[in-house]
N, C-alpha and C positions, 0 to 999 in steps of 0.2 A: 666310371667316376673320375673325373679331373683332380688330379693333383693341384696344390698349391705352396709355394714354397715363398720366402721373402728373401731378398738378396741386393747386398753394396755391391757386390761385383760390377766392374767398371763392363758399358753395354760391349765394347770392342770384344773384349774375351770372353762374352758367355758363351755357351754353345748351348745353341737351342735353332730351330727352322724359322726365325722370323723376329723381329725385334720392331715390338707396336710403339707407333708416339703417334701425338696429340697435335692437330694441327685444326687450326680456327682461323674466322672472316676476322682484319683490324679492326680496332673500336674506332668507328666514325670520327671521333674527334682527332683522330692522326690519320689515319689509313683505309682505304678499304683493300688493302694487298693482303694477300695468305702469311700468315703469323705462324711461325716454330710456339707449340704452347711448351710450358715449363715440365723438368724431367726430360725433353730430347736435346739438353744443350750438348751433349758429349755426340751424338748423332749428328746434327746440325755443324758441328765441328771439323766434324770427319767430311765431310760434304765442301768446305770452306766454307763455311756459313750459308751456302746456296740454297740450302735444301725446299725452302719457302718457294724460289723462283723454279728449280726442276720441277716441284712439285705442280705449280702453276701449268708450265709446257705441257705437262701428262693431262691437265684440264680439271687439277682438283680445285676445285672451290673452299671446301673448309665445313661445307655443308656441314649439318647433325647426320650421324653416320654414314656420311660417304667413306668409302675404305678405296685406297689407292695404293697398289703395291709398285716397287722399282727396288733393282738390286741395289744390296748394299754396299758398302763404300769398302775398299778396299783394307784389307787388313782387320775386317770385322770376321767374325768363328760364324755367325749368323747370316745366312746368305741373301735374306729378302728383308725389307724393311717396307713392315704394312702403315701407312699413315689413315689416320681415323677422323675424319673429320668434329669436332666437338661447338663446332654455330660460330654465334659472334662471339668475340672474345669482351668478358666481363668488363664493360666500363665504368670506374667509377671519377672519372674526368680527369684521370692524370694519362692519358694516353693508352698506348698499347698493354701497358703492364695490366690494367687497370685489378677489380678487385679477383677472388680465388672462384675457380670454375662452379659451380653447385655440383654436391652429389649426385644429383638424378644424374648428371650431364654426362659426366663420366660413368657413371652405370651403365646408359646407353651405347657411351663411347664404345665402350671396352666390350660390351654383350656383339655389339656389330664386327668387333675386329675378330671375336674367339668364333663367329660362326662365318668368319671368310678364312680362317685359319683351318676349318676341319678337313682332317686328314693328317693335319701334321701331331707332330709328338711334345713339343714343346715349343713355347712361346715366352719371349719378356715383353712384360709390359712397361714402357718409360712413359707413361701418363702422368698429369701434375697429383704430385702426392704433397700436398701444404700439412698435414695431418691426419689422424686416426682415424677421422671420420673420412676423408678419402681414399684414405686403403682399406677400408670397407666398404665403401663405392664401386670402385675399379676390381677389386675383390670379387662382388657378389654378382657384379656386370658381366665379370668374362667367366665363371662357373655358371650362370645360369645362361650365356651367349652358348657354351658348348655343350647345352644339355641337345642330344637327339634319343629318339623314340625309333627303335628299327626290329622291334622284337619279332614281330609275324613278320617280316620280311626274308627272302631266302637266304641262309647262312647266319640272320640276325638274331645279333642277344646283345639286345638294347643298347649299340652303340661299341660293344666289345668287337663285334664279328660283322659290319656293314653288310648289306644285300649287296648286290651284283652291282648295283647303280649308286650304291651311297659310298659315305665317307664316314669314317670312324669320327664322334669327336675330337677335339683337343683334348690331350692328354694329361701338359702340365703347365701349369699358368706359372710363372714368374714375374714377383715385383719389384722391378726393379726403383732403388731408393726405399723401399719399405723395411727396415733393421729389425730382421731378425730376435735380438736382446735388447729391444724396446720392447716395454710393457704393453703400453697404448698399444702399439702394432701388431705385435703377437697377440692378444685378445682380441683385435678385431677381426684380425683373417681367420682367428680360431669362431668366432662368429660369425664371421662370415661363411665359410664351410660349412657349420651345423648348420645354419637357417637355411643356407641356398643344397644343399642337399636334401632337407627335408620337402623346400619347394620341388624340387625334382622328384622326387616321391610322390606328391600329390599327382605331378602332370604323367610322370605313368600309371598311376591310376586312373587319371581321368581320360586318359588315352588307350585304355586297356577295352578291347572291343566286352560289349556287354553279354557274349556268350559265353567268354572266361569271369566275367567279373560278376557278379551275384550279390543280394544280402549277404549271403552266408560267406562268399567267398571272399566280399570285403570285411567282414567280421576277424574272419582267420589273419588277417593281411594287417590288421588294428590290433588281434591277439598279441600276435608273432611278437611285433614291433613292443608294445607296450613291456612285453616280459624283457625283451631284450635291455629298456632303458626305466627300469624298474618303476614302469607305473601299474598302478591298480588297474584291474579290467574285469566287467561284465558286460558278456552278452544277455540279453532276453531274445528267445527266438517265441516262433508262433505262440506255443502253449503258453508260457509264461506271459506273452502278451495279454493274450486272449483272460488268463488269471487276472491279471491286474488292471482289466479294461483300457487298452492304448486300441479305442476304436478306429481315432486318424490314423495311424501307422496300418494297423489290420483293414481296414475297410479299404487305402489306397494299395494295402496286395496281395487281396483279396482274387484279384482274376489271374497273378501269375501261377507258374505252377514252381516259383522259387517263392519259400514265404519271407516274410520279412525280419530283422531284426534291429536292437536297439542296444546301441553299443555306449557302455560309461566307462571312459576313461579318465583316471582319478593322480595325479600329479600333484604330490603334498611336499611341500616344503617345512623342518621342521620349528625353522623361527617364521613362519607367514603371519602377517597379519593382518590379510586381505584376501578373499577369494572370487573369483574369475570362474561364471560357466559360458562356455562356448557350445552353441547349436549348431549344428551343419546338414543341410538338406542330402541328403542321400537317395536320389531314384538313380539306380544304377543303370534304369531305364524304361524313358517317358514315351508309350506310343500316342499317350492322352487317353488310354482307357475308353470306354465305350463312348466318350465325349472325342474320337477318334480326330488327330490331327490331319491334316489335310496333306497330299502328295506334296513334295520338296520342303517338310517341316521334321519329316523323323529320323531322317540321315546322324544326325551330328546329336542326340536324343542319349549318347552314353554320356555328355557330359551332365547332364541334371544331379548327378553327385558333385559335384565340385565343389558345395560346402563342405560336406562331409568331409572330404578330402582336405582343404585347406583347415577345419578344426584339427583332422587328426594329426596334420601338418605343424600347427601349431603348438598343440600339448606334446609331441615328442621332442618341437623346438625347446622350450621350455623345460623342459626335463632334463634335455643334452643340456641347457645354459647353468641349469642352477637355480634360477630365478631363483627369490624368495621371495614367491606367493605359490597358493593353492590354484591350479586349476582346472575345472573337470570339463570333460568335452561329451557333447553327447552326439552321437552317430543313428539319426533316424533315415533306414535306410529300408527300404521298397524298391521293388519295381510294380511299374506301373503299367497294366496289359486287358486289353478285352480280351473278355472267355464268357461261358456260363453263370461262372461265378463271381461275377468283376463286379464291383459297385454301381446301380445305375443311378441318371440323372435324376431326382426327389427322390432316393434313397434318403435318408436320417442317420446319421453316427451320434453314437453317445464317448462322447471323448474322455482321457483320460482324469480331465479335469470333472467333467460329471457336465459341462454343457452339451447340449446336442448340437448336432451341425446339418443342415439339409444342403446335401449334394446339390448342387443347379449345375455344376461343370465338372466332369470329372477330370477335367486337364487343367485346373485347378487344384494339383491335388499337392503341392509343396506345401503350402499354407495347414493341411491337415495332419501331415507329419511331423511336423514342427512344434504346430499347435500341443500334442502328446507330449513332446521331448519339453518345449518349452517352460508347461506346468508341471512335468516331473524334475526339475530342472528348478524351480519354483521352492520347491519343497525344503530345501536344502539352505533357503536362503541365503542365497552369493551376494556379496556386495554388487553386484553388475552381471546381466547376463548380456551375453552379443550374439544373436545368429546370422548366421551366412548363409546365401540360397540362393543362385539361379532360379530366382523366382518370377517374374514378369519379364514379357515381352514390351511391357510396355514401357518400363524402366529403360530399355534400349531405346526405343523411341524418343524418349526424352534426354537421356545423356548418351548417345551413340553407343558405340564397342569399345571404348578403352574408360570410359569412367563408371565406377559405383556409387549407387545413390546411397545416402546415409539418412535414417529416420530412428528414432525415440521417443522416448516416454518425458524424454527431461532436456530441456533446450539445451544445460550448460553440457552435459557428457553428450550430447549429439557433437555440437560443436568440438570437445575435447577429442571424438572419435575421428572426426575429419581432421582436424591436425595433426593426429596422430597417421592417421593414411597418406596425408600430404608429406608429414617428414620420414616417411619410412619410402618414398616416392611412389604411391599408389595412388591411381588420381582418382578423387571420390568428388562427392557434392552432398551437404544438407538439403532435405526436403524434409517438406510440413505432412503433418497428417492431419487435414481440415476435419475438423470434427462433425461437417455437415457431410461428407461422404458415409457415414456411419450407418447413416438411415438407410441406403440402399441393401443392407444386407439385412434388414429385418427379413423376417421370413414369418409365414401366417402358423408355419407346424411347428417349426424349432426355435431356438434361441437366438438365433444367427443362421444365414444363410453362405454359403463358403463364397459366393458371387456378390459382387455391387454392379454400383454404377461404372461403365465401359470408361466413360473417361476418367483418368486419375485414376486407373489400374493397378499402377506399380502402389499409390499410395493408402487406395483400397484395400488390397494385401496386406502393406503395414498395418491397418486398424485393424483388419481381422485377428493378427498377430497377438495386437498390444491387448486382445481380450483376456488371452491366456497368460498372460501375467501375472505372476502372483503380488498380491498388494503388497507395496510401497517398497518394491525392486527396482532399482533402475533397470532398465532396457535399453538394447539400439539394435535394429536391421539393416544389415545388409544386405541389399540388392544387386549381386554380381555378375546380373545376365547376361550383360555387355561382354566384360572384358576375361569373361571365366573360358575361353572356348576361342581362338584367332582361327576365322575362319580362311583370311586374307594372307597376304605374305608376311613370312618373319620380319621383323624390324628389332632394332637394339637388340635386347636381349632376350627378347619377348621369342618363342618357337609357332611355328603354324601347329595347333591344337589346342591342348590343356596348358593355360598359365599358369597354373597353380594361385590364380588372384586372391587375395586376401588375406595369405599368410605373414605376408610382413608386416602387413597392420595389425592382427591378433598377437605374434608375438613383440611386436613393440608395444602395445597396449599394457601386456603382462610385465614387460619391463621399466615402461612407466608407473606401473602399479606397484611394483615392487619396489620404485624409486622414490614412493609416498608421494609423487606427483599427481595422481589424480586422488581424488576425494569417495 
């Protein structure tokens, strides 16, 4: 786990392995030369103002995360100073100064510098900090830049003990300009800590191979945590299931020989006056069931949890913060396996809701787990339910690997949910749920059939979704197939594996909710 501390300490004297600053392309309207960004003026000093032009000679650009390390300047305790590229610099027509970086920018910055730093013990960061909302940025950039995953690795425990070939993360992040006995500041990095720790929690789960991780063993792992941070918690396992009719959940794990369960995590505030339930798809692991996926699809098949993960991600966030509001998260968690006993294709579930569902796909099977959690979920009547799911392929299709699509029941909180993902920096997109896609999932035996029409997949799935709704709930889906899982190389602060996606958006949602900003 990275430490984080806030610190004036002038950059000459700290002692730490590396001292990050911010360096950007000129704003066109003066320059296109490499720009010192603001927070490295004491670095830049020590250099004789050069630092721009060395940095040029070595061949940095300014790029978004390009990281370029050179020794540092004499008389400095810090031996290397890493420059992080952060794009063009902000114009807003007055030249170079021009206006203050964006959050995201520095998220990214700082996430690319803490994972060219790993190995070392500590690090300052002199990134531009204009305010609170930047040392929360630069914050949660370089904590979630140093999260690694190295547990099955020889000698590894996650990052404590690197295998033969790794590097330990960064250790201790230091902000440099961020005061300590400021309010603003202190609450944010103390925000920033919970949140981006919790993130890192989801992505070892979602990273945790699917022969240790299980229903039950993600149960325990949702237990543990909720007592620790006093929320309420029940599991439902098989029996209970199978009492209370959750045919989706039972019917999709049905073929494993781990059964499934459904996990209520309960986070009450005692002045709320708004309640929040969060859905999170949980297959802890998708072979596609007797609807079997094809060779080079089942590899990477432990992250199909990755709702799951990011709900229970967010109700611990929320608990650590305080929030005032209520919210419950519900963990519908399967695996999903051919056997004997697996659900076949025209099989029929009668769901928790009392609709039937005829199987046409059994690798279709997020939407039936959901389905259950959703309508018991229902019950309870929340002002807003939101689930999350690596649910479609074809949601990737349509917005690549780093955006989620966002669908609803209600134009204005679809919308609300997407600027809510945009400022917390998650890149999502609104999508319609045409209501002439509906027809395709009639079915001649049941109510619904779990299949439609092939095109319009991702938003196929959303209608199937919005059946189990309980009336006149808002709702929104997320579809996190894309960017739940980096198959490709690290960038920012993003790790190759489990991103833990959609955490910052549930718990900013909750905190907008609790700020009587949304309706």
């Amino acid at each position: 786990m990275t430490a984080l501390t806030l610190s004036t300490a002038a950059a000459s004297g700290l002692r730490a392995d590396a001292i990050v600053v911010g360096v950007a392309k000129g704003a066109a309207s003066k320059s296109a030369g490499l720009v010192v960004a603001p927070g490295a003026e004491a670095v830049d000093k020590a250099y004789d103002g050069k630092l721009a032009s060395v940095l040029e000679t070595l061949g940095a650009s300014g790029g978004e995360g390009e990281v370029t390390k050179l020794p540092a300047p004499s008389g400095f305790k810090a031996p290397v100073v890493v420059a992080v590229g952060l794009g063009a610099v902000p114009d807003n027509g007055e030249g170079d100064k021009g206006d203050a970086y964006a959050p995201e920018t520095l998220r990214r910055a700082a996430g690319a510098a803490a994972r060219a730093l790993a190995g070392s013990k500590k690090a300052a960061f002199a990134l531009p900090l204009e305010d609170a909302e930047h040392v929360a940025a630069v914050a949660e950039g370089a904590l979630l830049g140093a999260y690694a995953f190295d547990a099955y690795k020889e000698n590894g425990q996650n990052g404590k003990n690197p295998g033969k070939n790794g590097k330990a993360p960064l250790a201790e992040v230091a902000l440099l300009g961020a005061k300590p006995r400021d309010k603003a500041h202190k609450a944010a990095a103390e925000r920033a800590t919970a949140v981006t720790e919790e993130i890192n929690r989801a992505r070892d789960l979602i990273n945790t191979p699917p022969n240790d991780l299980d229903p039950e063993a993600f149960a325990a792992v949702a237990t543990a945590a909720a007592k620790e941070h006093g929320i309420k918690v029940q599991v439902l396992d098989e029996k209970a299931l199978a009492k209370g009719g959750y045919g989706g959940i039972l019917g999709v794990g049905a073929g494993s020989a781990s059964p499934p369960r459904l996990v209520k995590l309960s986070y009450t505030h005692s002045e709320a006056k708004k309640h929040l339930a969060y859905v999170g798809k949980g297959i802890t692991y998708d072979s596609g069931g007797i609807s079997l996926k094809p060779a080079g699809h089942n590899e990477t098949m432990k992250c199909d949890m990755s709702g799951a993960a990011a709900v229970f991600a967010a109700v611990v966030a929320a608990a650590r913060l305080g929030l005032q509001v209520n919210v419950t998260g519900w963990l519908a968690l399967a695996e999903n396996m051919p056997s004997g006993t697996a659900t076949r294709p025209g099989d029929v579930l009668r769901m928790y809701s009392g609709k039937t569902v005829e199987v046409l796909n059994t690798d279709a099977e997020g939407r039936l787990v959901l389905a259950d959690a959703i309508a018991k979920a229902s019950e309870e009547k929340p002002d807003a339910i939101v689930d999350v799911a690596t649910l479609t392929g074809a949601m990737v299709l349509a917005l690549g690997n780093r955006t989620f699509g966002v669908m609803a029941n209600d134009d204005a909180f679809r919308t609300a949910v997407h600027e809510t993902a945009e400022e917390a920096g998650e890149a999502s997109w609104p999508m319609p749920l045409p209501s002439d896609l509906r027809k395709g999932m009639d079915s001649a035996t049941a109510d619904i059939a779990n299949m439609g029409e092939r095109m319009g997949g991702g938003l196929v799935a959303g209608l199937f979704l919005k059946e189990f709704v309980g009336e006149g709930i808002t709702w929104a889906h997320l579809d996190i197939a894309g960017p739940a899982f980096n198959e490709q190389a690290p960038f920012g602060y993003t790790p190759k594996g489990g991103t833990g996606s959609g955490v910052r958006t549930l718990v900013r949602l909750a905190e907008r909710t609790a700020a009587g900003d949304l309706g």
